[in-house]
N, C-alpha and C positions, 0 to 999 in steps of 0.2 A: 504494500500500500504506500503510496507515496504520500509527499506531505503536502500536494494540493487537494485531496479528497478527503481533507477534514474539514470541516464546517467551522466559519471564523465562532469560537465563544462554545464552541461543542467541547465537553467533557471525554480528555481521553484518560488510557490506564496504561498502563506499560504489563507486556505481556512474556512474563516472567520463561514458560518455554520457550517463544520462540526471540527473545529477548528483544521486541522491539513493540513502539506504543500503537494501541490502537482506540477507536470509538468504544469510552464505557458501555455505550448502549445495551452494547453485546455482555454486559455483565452485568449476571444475578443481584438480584438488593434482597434487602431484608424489608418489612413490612412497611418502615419508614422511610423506602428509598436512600437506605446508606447502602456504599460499597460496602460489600465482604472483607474482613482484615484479611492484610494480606494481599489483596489487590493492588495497591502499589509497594514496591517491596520499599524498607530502606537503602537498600543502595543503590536505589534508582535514583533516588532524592539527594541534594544538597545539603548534607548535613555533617558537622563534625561533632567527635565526639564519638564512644560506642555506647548502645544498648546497654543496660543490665536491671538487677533487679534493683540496684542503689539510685540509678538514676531518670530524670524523667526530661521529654523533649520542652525547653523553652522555645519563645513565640519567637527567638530568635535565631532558630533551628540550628540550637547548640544542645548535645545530651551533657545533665549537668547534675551535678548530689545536690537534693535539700539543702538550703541553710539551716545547720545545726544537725547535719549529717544524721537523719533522719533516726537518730536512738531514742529509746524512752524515757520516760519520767525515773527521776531517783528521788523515793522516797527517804525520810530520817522520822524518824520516830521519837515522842517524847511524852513524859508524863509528867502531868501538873496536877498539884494537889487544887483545886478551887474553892476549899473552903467545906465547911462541917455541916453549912447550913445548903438545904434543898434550894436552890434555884430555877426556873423554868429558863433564865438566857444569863451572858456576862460575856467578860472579855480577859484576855490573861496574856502577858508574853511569853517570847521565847529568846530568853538573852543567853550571850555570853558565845553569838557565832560569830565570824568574821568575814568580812571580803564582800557582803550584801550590797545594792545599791537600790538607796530609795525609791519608795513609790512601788516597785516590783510587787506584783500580784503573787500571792502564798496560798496553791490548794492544799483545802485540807481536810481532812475526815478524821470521823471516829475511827480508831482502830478497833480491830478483832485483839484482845490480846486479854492476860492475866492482869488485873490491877494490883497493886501493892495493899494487903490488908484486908483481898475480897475474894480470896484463896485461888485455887491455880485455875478456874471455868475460864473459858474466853465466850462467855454470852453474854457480858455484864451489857455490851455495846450493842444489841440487838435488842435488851429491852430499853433502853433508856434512846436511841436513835435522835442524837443531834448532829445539827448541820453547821456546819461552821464555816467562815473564808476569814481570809488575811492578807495583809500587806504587809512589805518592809519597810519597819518605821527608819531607823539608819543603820549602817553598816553591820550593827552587832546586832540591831534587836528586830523581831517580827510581833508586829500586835495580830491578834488571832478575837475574834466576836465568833459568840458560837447561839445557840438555841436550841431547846429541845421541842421538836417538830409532836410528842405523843402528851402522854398524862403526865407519864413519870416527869421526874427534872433529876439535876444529876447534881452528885454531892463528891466529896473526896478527889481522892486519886483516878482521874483520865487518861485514857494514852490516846494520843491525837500522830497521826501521819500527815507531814509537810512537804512541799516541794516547791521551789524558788522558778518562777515564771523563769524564761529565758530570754 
């Protein structure tokens, strides 16, 4: 097929056996009228950079790794005493870290865990079920507000799971 017997603005595909392009027309769609993957290969295309499962195509058809090299969340775990008496909300920190930079958003949850004083169950956090968030107040410290979402409210010793936005 030569390349006067394409229609100006007609959609072709590169046709990977016989390696040369032709009229999509002649190719399958899916219910939405998308091509089939795999219909244009990558190395048909202009693009630097390889495939993999770390990285993904930018608009600038460069393959590139997430920013923040796509790992998960690290959690640190800690436990605060909040006091003797039942409250239904409050707020508490978490000092004595380093290297924080303010403002930075702090998730955080009830941990599953043994409380100090409330023997070795790790249920205590499923009945009492508070919600908490946080921020980095300055370098060392994170203020943490929390609520309990049920009846119960929570007294004593907490263990709460943190992890510093990035």
């Amino acid at each position: 097929m030569a390349w006067g017997e394409f229609t100006p603005g007609a959609v072709i595909a590169f046709d990977a056996a016989t390696g040369t392009f032709r009229p999509a027309s002649g190719l399958a769609r899916d219910a939405s009228g998308n091509l089939p993957s795999g219909a244009i290969p990558i190395s048909a295309l202009s693009i630097s950079g390889s495939p993999s499962g770390s990285t993904f195509l930018r608009g600038d058809d460069v393959w590139a790794v997430p920013s923040g090299g796509g790992g998960g969340l690290t959690f640190s775990t800690v436990e605060k005493d909040i006091g003797g008496k039942a409250l239904k909300s409050g707020a508490f920190e978490i000092t004595g870290l380093a290297g924080l930079t303010a403002d930075k958003q702090v998730l955080v949850s009830q941990a599953v865990a043994a409380y100090t004083g409330k023997g070795t169950l790790k249920d205590e956090a499923s009945m009492n079920m508070a919600v908490a968030s946080g921020y980095v107040l300055n370098a060392t410290t994170i203020r943490v507000y929390w609520h309990c979402s049920r009846i119960e409210n929570l007294k004593g010793n907490v263990k709460w799971n943190y992890a510093v936005s990035g």
